[in-house]
C-alpha positions as CSV (number, residue, x, y, z in Angstrom):
1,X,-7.3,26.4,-86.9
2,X,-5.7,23.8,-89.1
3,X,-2.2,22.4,-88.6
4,X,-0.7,24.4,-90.9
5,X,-1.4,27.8,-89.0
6,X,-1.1,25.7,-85.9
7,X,2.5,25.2,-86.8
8,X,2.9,29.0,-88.2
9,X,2.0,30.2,-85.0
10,X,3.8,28.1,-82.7
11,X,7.1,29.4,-84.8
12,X,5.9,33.2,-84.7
13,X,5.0,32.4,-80.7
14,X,8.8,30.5,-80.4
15,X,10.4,33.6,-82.5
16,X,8.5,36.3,-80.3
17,X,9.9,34.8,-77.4
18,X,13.5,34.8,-79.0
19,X,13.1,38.5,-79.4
20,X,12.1,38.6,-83.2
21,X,10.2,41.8,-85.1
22,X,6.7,41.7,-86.4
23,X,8.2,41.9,-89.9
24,X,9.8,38.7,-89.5
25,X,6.7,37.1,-88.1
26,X,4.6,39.0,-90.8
27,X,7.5,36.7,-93.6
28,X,7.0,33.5,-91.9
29,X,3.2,33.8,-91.8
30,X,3.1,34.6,-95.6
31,X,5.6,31.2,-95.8
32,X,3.2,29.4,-94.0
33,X,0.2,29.7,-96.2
34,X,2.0,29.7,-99.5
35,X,3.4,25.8,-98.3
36,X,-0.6,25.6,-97.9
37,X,-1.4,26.5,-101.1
38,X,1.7,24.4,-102.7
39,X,0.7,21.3,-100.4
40,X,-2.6,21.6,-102.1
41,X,-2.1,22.0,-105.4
42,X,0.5,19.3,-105.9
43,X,-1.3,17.0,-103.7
44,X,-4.9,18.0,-104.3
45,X,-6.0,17.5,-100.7
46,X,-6.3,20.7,-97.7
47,X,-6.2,20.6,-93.8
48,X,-8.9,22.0,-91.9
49,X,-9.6,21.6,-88.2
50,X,-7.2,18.5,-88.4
51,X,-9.1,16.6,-91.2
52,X,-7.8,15.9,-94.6
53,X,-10.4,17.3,-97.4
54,X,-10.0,16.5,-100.9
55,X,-10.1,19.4,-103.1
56,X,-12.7,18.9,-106.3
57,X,-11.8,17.3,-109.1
58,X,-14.5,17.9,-111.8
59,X,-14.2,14.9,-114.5
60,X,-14.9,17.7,-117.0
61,X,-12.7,20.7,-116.1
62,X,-10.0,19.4,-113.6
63,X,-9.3,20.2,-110.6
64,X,-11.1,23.2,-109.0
65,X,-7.8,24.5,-107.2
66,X,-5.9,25.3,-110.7
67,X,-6.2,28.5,-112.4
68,X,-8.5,28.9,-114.8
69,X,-5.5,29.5,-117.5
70,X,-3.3,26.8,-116.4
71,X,-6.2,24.4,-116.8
72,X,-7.5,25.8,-120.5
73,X,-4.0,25.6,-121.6
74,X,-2.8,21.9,-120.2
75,X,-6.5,20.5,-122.3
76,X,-5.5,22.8,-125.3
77,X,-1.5,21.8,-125.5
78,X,-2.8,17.8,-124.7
79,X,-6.0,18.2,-127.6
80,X,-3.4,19.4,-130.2
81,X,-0.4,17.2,-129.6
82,X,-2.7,14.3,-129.3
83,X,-4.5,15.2,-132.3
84,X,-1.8,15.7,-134.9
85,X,0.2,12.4,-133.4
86,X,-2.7,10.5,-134.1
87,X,-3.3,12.0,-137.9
88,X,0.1,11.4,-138.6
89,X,-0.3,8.0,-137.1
90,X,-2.9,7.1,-139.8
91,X,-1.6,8.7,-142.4
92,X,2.0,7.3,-142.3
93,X,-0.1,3.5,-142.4
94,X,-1.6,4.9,-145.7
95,X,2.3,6.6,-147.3
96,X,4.7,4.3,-145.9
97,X,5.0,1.3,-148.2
98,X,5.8,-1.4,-145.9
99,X,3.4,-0.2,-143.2
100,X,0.7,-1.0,-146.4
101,X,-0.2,-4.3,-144.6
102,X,-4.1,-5.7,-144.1
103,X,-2.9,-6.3,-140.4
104,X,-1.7,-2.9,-140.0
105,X,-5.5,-1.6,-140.6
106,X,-5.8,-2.6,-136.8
107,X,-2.7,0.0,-135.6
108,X,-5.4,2.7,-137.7
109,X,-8.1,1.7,-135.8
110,X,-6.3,2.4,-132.1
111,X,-5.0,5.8,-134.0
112,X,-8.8,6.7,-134.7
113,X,-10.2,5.6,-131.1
114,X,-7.5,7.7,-129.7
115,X,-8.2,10.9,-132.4
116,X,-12.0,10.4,-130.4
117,X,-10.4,11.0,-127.2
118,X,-8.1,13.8,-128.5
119,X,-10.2,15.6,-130.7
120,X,-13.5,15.0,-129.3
121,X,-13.3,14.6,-125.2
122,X,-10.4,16.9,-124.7
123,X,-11.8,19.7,-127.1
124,X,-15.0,19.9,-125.1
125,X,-13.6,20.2,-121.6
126,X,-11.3,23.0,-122.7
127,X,-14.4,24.9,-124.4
128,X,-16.1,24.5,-121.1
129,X,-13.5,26.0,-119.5
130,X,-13.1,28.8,-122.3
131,X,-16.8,29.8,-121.8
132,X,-16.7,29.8,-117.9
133,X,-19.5,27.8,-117.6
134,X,-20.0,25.4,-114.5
135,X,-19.9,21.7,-115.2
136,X,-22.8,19.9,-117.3
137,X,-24.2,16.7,-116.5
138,X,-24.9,16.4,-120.0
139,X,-21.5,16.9,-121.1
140,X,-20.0,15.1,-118.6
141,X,-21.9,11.5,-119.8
142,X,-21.0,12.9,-123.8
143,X,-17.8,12.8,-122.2
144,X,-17.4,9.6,-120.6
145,X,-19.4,8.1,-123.1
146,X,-17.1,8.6,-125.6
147,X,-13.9,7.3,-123.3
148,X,-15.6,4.1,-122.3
149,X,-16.4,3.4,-125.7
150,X,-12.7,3.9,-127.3
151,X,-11.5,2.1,-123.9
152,X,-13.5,-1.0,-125.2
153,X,-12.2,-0.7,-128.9
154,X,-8.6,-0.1,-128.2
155,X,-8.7,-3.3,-125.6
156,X,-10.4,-5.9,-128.4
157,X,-8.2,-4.0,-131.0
158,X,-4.8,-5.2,-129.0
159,X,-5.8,-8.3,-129.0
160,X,-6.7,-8.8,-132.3
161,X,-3.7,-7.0,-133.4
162,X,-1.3,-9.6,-131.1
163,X,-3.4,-12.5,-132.7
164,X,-2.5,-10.7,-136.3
165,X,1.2,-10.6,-135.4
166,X,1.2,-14.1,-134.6
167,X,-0.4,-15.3,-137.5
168,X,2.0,-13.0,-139.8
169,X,5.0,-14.4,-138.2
170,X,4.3,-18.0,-137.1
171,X,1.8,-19.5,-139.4
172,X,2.4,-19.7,-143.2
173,X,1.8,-18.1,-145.7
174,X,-1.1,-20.0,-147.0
175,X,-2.7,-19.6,-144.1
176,X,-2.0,-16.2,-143.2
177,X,-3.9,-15.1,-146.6
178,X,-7.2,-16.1,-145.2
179,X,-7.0,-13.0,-143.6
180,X,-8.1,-11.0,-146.3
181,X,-8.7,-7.4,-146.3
182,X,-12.9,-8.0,-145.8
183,X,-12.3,-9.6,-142.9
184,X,-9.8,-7.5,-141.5
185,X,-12.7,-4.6,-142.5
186,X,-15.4,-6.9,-140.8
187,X,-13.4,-7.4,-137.8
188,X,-12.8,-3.9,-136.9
189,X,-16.7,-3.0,-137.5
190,X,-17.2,-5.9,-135.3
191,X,-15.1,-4.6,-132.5
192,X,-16.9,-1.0,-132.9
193,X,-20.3,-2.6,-132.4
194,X,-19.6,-4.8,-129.2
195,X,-17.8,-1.9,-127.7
196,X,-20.9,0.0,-128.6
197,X,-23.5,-2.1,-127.5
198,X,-21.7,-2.7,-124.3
199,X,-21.4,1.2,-123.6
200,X,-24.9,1.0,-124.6
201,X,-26.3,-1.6,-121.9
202,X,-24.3,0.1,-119.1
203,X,-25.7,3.6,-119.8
204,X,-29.2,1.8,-120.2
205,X,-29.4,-0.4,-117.2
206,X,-27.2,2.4,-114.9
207,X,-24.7,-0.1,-113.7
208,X,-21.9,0.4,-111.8
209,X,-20.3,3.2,-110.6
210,X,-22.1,7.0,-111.3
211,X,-18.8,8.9,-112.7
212,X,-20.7,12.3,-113.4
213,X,-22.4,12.0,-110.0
214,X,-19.6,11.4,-107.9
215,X,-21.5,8.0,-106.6
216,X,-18.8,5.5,-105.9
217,X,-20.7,2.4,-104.9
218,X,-18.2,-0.2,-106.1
219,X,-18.5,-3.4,-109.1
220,X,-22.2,-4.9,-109.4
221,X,-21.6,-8.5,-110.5
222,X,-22.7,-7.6,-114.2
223,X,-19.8,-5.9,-114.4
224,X,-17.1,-8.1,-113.2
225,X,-18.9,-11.2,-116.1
226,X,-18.7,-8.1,-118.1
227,X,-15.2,-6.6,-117.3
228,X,-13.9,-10.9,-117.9
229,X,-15.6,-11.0,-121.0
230,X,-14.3,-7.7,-122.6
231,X,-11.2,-6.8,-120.7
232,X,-9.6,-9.3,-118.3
233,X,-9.9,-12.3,-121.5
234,X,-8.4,-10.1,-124.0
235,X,-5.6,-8.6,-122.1
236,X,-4.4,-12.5,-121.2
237,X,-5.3,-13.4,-124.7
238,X,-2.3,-11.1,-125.7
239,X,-0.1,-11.6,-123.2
240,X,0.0,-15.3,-124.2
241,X,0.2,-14.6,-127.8
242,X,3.1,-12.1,-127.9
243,X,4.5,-14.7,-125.4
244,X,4.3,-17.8,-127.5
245,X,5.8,-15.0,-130.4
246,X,8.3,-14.2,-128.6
247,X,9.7,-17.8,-127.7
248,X,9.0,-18.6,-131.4
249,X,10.9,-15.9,-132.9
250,X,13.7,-16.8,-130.5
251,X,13.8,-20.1,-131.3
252,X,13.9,-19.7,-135.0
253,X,16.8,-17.0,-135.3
254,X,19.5,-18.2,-133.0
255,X,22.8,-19.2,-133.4
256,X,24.4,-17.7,-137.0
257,X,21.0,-17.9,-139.2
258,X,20.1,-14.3,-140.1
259,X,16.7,-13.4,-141.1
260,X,15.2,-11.6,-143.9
261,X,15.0,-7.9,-143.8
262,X,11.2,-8.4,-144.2
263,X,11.1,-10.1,-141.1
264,X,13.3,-8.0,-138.9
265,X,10.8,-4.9,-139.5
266,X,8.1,-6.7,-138.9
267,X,9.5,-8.1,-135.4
268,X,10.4,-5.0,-135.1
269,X,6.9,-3.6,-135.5
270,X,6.0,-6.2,-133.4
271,X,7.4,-5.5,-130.2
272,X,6.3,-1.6,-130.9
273,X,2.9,-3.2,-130.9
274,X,4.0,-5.3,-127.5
275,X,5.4,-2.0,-125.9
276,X,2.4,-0.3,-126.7
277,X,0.0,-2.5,-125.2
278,X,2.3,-2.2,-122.0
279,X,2.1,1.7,-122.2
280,X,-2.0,0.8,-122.5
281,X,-1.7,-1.1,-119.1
282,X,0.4,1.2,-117.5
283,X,-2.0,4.4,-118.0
284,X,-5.4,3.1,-116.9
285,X,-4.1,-0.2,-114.7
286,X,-4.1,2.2,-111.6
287,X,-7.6,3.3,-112.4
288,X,-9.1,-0.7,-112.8
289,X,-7.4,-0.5,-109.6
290,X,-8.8,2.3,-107.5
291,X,-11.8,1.1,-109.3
292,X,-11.9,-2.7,-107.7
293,X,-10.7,-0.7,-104.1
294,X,-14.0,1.0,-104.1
295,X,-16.2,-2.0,-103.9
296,X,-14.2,-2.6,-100.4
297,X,-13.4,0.5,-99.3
298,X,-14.1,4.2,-99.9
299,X,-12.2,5.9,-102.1
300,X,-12.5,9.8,-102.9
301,X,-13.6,11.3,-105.9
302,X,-10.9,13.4,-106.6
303,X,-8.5,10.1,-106.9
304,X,-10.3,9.0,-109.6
305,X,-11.1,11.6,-111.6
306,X,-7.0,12.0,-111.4
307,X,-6.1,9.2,-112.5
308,X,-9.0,9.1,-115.1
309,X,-7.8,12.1,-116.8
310,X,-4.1,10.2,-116.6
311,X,-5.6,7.9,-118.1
312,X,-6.8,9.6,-120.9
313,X,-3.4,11.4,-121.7
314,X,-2.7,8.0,-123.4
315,X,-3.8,8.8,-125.8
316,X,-1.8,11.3,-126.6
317,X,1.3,9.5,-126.1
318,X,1.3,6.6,-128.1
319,X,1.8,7.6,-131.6
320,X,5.1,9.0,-130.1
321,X,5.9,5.1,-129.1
322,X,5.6,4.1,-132.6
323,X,7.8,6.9,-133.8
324,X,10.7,5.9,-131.0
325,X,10.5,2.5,-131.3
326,X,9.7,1.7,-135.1
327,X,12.0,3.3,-138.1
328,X,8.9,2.8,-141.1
329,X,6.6,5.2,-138.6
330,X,9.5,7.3,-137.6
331,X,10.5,7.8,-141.3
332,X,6.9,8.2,-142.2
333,X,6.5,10.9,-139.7
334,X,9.8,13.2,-140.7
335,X,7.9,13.0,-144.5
336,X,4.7,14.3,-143.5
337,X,6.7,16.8,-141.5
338,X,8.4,18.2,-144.0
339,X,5.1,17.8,-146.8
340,X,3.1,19.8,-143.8
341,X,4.8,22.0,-142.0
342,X,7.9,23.2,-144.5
343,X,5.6,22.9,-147.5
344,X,8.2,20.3,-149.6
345,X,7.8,18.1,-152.2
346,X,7.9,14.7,-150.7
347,X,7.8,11.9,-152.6
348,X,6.2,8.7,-150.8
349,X,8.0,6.3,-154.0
350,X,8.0,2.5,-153.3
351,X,11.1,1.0,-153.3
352,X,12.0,-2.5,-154.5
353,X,13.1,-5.3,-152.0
354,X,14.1,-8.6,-153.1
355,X,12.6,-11.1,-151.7
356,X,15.2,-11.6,-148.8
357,X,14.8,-15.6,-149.4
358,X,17.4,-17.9,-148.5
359,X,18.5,-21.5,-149.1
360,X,15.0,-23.5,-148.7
361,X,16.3,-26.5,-147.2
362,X,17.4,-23.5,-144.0
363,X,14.5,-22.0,-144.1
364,X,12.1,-25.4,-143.2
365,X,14.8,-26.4,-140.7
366,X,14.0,-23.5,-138.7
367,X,10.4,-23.7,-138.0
368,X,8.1,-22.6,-140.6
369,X,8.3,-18.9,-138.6
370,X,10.5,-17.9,-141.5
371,X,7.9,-19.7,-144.0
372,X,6.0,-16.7,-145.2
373,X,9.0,-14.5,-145.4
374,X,10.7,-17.1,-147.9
375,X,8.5,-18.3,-150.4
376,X,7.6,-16.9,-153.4
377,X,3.6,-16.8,-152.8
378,X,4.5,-14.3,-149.8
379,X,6.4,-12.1,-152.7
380,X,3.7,-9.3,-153.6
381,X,3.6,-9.5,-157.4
382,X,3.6,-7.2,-160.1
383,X,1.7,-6.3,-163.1
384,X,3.1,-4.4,-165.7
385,X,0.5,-1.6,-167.3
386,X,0.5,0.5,-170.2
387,X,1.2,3.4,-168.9
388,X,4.5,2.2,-167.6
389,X,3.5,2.1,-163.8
390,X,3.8,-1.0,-161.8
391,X,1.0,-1.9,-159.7
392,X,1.5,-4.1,-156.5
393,X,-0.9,-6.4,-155.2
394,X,-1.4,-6.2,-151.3
């Protein structure tokens, strides 16, 4: 008997004795189990003969306990919000004119590892559960596959995106264009092919923990060089580049001096970018966590497989950051809106901004943060065609 009917019959005994009806002890029985049942679908763990069991999470279909219907439709609702935040994402990069930035190529390329997760990972485990079939090995490893992989790429992606941000707003402008579109194209490949061949070896030379085989055997010391390398480096990498921004930014605009508009957006875009890497941490830090607890202790299945697939619903969340937190996206988003869904006629026209300079002796007083913002080689020129249409340089 567990301890939840030990404690429903103790009350029916205590009620018997106080003179009660079987109908009442029939009521309080039913009470009992349905706190059971509650208890163990909000908790995911059950009582028996005194011992805490945790009930089975599959890392494919959820946990066991749902319905069948509940389940099917939290994947579906997650897979389609996901999916069209993360289209929208990209596309408003590619209609927005001042989110038509080399740099901003790297915001695309978190979009796209996320559109994986959300139109790929998700998809499949709601099919599986749409068909009724058990849980495949073989589409378990797609599966995780696929989530290590974008994991990787959206980790080397925020970094290179916080060193991007610095180098927009804190070096100058000479040196900022360097980064020319090639190499931002050649850094992204780059990223995809580490994060690749890393996913690769750990497949390959079965290291680590066995997710699709519920084998929990803690962090093999190829992993932790491994996790340094590729996740622990990066993550401090931006942390003290949006720090040394931060303090840079700060020191440049106090007192009465008022920026550019230029700047202010992309500041603004720029702590987006910093609350998004946050909203990274906070989603999959508690599963680097349960994940390091393993190698000392044992740690049940069903806790990480939660807090894997809470993990994953990042994925579907942060295009709505960018639409919060940064007007270009936001406005970018209510345009495809209304070209998608009310079938309007938007018109994505590019407006002309002066160059938001100021007196030049100000400007090189105040650190050369402001430098690129200023000066007329930052100004994107124009070349006047026959047809009458201007054409802007990038």
């Amino acid at each position: 008997m567990n301890i939840t009917e030990t404690t429903t019959a103790n009350m029916m005994a205590s009620t018997t004795a106080a003179g009660s009806s079987p109908i009442t002890m029939t009521m309080m029985s039913n009470t009992g189990d349905e706190i059971s049942t509650t208890l163990t679908s909000m908790i995911g763990i059950s009582i028996v003969n005194n011992k805490i069991n945790y009930v089975d999470v599959s890392p494919v279909t959820l946990s066991s306990d749902w319905p069948r219907v509940a389940r099917l439709l939290l994947l579906a609702s997650l897979a389609i919000i996901g999916s069209v935040g993360n289209v929208f994402m990209i596309s408003a990069v590619m209609v927005e004119d001042h989110l038509k930035k080399r740099g901003n190529a790297l915001l695309v390329n978190v979009a796209l590892a996320d559109l994986v997760v959300t139109g790929l990972v998700i998809p499949a485990s709601a099919v599986v559960i749409l068909a009724g079939h058990a849980e495949s090995l073989s589409i378990c490893r797609f599966e995780w596959t696929l989530e290590a992989l974008c994991f990787l790429v959206t980790v080397l992606t925020l970094a290179t995106t916080a060193g991007e941000n610095y180098a927009r707003m804190c070096l100058p402008a000479e040196q900022y264009a360097l980064l020319t579109p090639s190499k931002v194209t050649a850094i992204i490949l780059t990223i995809w092919f580490i994060a690749g061949i890393s996913v690769a070896l750990q497949s390959s030379l079965d290291l680590g923990p066995d997710f699709c085989g519920r084998k929990f055997n803690g962090i093999v010391i190829q992993q932790v060089i491994g996790a340094c390398i590729l996740m622990a480096l990066p993550a401090l990498l931006t942390i003290i580049l949006y720090f040394r921004l931060i303090m840079r930014v700060r020191r440049a605009i106090r007192g009465s001096f008022k920026p550019p508009a230029v700047f202010s957006w992309d500041y603004e875009l720029t702590k987006t970018n910093m609350y998004s890497f946050v909203l990274f941490a906070l989603f999959w830090l508690p599963f680097g966590i349960a994940l390091c607890i393993s190698t000392v202790k044992n740690v049940s299945s069903s806790v990480f497989y939660n807090l894997a697939w809470f993990a994953l619903s990042k994925s579907c969340v942060n295009n709505i950051l960018y639409c919060v937190f940064d007007r270009h996206f936001r406005n970018a988003y209510i345009k495809l809106f209304h070209y998608c869904c009310c079938k309007t006629t938007v018109t994505f026209s590019r407006r002309h901004r002066g160059d938001g300079s100021r007196s030049s002796g100000d400007v090189r007083l105040r650190v050369h943060i402001i430098h690129s913002y200023a000066s007329p080689a930052s100004c994107r020129s124009n070349i006047s065609r026959p047809n009458g249409r201007d054409v802007y340089e990038l």
